[in-house]
Steps between C-alpha positions, in 0.01 A plus 500: 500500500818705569619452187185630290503837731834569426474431130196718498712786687782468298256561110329805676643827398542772731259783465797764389548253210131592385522865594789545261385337229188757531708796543682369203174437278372870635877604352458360169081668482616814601824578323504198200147687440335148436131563591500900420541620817719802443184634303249422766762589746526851282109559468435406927761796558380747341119437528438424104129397470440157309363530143251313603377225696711131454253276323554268852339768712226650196278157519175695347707561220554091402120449478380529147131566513261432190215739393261285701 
């Protein structure tokens, strides 16, 4: 039984393992630019308004209606 716990210890990572590789994924978004954050990043700072609504928030908008 010994044996299993400290085989189970020893694959665990420690927790500053996972923090880095976050850090390091935040790294790459911010400065590698891979999701467009330096634009959103841009338009937060200097209050730019949306040109309109993202089609995940405008749900009225998906909903064709007929002439019925």
């Amino acid at each position: 039984m010994e044996e299993k716990a400290e085989r189970a210890r020893r694959a665990t990572k420690p927790l500053s393992y996972y923090e880095t590789r976050e850090l390091a994924e935040m790294a790459r978004d911010m400065f590698d630019d891979r999701n467009g954050f330096a634009a959103a990043r841009h338009s937060f700072m200097y209050k730019q308004k949306p040109a309109e609504t993202p089609a995940k928030l405008a749900l009225h908008r998906q909903f064709v209606t007929s002439g019925v």
